[in-house]
Structure formats: C-alpha cells, structure tokens
N, C-alpha and C positions, 0 to 999 in steps of 0.2 A: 524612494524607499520610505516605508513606515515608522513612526516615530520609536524610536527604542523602546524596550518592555523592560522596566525595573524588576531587577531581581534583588533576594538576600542570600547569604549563605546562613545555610544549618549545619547544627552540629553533632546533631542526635541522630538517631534514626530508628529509635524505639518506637514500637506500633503505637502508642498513646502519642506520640508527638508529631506522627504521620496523619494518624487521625485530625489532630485537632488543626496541624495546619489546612487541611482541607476542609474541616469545615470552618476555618476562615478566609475560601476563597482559593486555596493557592494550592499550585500543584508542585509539589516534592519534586525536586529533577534534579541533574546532573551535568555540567558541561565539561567537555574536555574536547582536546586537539592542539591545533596553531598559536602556539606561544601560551598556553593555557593547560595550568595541572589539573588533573582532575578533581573537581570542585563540588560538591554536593549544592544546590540551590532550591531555592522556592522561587513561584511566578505566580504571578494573579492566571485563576483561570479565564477569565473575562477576557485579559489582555491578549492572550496569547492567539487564542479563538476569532480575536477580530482583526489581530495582524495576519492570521494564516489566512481569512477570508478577504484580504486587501492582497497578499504575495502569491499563495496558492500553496499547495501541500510541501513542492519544492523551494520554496522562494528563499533567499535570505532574508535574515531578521536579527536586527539591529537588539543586542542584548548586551544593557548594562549592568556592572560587575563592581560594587566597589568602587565605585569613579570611573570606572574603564570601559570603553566602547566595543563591543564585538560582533564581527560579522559570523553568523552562526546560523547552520540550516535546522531546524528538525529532523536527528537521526533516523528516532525509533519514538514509540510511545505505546502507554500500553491501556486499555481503554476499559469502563465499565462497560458491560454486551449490556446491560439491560436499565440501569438509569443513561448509558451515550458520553459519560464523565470521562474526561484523562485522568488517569489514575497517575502517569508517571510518565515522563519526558524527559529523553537523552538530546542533547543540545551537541553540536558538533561544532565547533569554533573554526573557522577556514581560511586560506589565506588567498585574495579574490583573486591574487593574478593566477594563481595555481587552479588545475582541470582538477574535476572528483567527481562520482561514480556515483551514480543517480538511478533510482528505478524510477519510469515516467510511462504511466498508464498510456494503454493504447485506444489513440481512436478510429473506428473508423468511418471512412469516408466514401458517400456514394451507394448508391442501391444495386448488387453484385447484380449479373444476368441471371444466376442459378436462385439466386432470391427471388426473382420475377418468374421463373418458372414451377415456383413454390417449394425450393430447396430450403434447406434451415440453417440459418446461420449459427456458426458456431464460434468461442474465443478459448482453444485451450490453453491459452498464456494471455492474461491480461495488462502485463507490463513490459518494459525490456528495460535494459539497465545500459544506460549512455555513460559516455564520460564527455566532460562540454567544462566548461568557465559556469561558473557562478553566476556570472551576468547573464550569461546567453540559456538558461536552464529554462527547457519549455515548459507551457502548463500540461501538454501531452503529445505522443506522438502518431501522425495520422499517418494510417493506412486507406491506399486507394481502396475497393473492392470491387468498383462499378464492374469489371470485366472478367470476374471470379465467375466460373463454372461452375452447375454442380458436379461433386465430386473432386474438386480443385483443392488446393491449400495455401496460404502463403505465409512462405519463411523467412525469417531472418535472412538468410541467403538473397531471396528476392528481392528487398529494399534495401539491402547494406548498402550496394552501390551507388546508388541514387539518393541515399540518405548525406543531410548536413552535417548529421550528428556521426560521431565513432560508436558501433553497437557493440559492446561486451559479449550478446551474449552466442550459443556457438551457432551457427548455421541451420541446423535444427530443430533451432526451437521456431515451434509453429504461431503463427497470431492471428490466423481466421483460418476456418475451411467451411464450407459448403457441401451440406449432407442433403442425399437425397431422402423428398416425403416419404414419408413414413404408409405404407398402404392400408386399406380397410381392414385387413386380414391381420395386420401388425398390430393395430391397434387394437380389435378387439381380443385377441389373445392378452392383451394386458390384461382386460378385465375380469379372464376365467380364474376360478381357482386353483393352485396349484395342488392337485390332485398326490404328486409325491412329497408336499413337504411334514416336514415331521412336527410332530405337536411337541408344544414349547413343554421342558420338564419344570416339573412342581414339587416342592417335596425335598424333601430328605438330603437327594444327591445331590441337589444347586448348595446346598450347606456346607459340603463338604471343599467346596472351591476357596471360601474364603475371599479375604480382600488382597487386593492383587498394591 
C-alpha cells in the first residue's frame, strides 16, 4: 500500500476559503464512515492523484487525520470538465475485514464472432457494482465476448454465476451486445435533410419562456 496522504481539517467553508485552499494545492474534501465523524478536510492535489495512479480508481488509501491512520476508498469526487481539476472529494473510511459495494468498470475480453463479421460493438452499461473485501477490489471487471453473435447480449445474468465476485446489480442489466452493420441505405439517409423538421423560432415567443 502507498504511503499515507497528509490531510488537515477545515473549518470554514465560505467560497473565498475554498478558493484559496485550492489555489494552494489542495482539494477541499470530506471523510466519514468506520469509527470516523464526519470531518471536513483538505489533501494536496498532487498527492492524491499519484496514490490513485499507484491503487487505481478503487484502491484503498492510507489517509492520515490528526495523528491517525485510515483506511479509506474514494467515494465520489466532483471534477473540473474543462481545466480535468478535482474540485471536491468524499473519502469513505472502511473497516478492511468488512465487504462494501463498489462500482468496477467493465472490461472486455476477446474479439466477439459478430465483431468479425462486422457487427458493432456496443457497452450499454459500463460498470457493475460488486461487493468484495477491500483487499480483493479489482481494477476491472472482464467480460468474455470472443463467442458474442451478432444480435446477441450479455447480461449480468450471464456471468453472475461464473463470476468470483457477488454482482449487485439485477439480472438485466446489459454489458455488451452486438449490433448488426448498419447498410448503405442506413447510412445515407443520415445524411439527407430532414424535409419535415420545423425551423428553429426566433423572436418574440422564445422570450416569453423565460429561465427555467
């Protein structure tokens, strides 16, 4: 495990004091759970950023408190879209012999048959949510596909049983399917115009909507 991340606690939470912690570095955050009240904190962002790329998105991380040691995942976080910055991080404090409920990206595995006959793959659910030990928390969860049809799907259903892990989520939820090519005819009708759609309004009556 990676070296603990020094935290401090704060005690404001006025926007100029949020401000200025972050531009010294540190991201405003929160820890609470297992033997821990809920705690307002700061964390260097540097730190944090280079222990998640040592544990992985799920890992535990060793976060110190006041003199005190804790084992603690990243709950939640909430992120700049356009400088890629954490804005804000929920810490969750856990207790390792105890199982907790993880969302763990799917991956998958193998080149399906229906992909070989130029079907399109598809991921309408990207994650599933396990429940596992702390220790045993994967970095992702693979899915065969090699023998995926086109027209096929696979579901939760399909792997629960054969899976190491206990899958939360219900039966199904989908995590690949295989769509048949798309024809000549399909596609270029994308490109026609649509003859009935109606012209955007301008004017007067968009005024009258207001801000919602």
């Amino acid at each position: 495990m990676s070296t603990a991340i020094q935290s401090k606690t704060r005690e404001t939470k006025t926007r100029s004091a949020l401000t200025a912690l972050r531009n010294e570095g540190y991201i405003p955050s929160v820890v609470y759970g297992y033997n821990t009240e809920n705690t307002p904190i700061a964390v260097k962002e540097g730190d944090l950023l280079k222990t998640l790329r040592e544990v992985g998105r799920n890992g535990v991380i060793k976060l110190e408190l006041d003199g005190k040691k804790l084992n603690v995942v990243l709950n939640e976080f909430q992120e700049d879209a356009l400088k890629g910055e954490i804005r804000h991080a929920d810490f969750l404090s856990i207790d390792m012999s105890e199982e907790l409920e993880v969302d763990v990206t799917v991956q998958l595995v193998g080149e399906s048959v229906g992909e070989k006959e130029g079907g399109v793959v598809q991921q309408p659910n990207r994650e599933v949510k396990i429940k596992v030990k702390p220790t045993d928390i994967p970095e992702s969860f693979e899915v065969d596909v090699s023998a995926l049809q086109i027209g096929e799907t696979i579901t939760v259903a399909d792997v629960r049983e054969n899976s190491k892990f206990e899958i939360l989520n219900e039966d199904d939820h989908a995590l690949v399917t295989i769509s048949a090519p798309r024809s000549e005819e399909e596609l270029d009708g994308d490109n026609l115009p649509d003859a009935e759609a109606e012209p955007e309004l301008v004017g007067e009556n968009q005024g009258d909507k207001g801000e919602e």
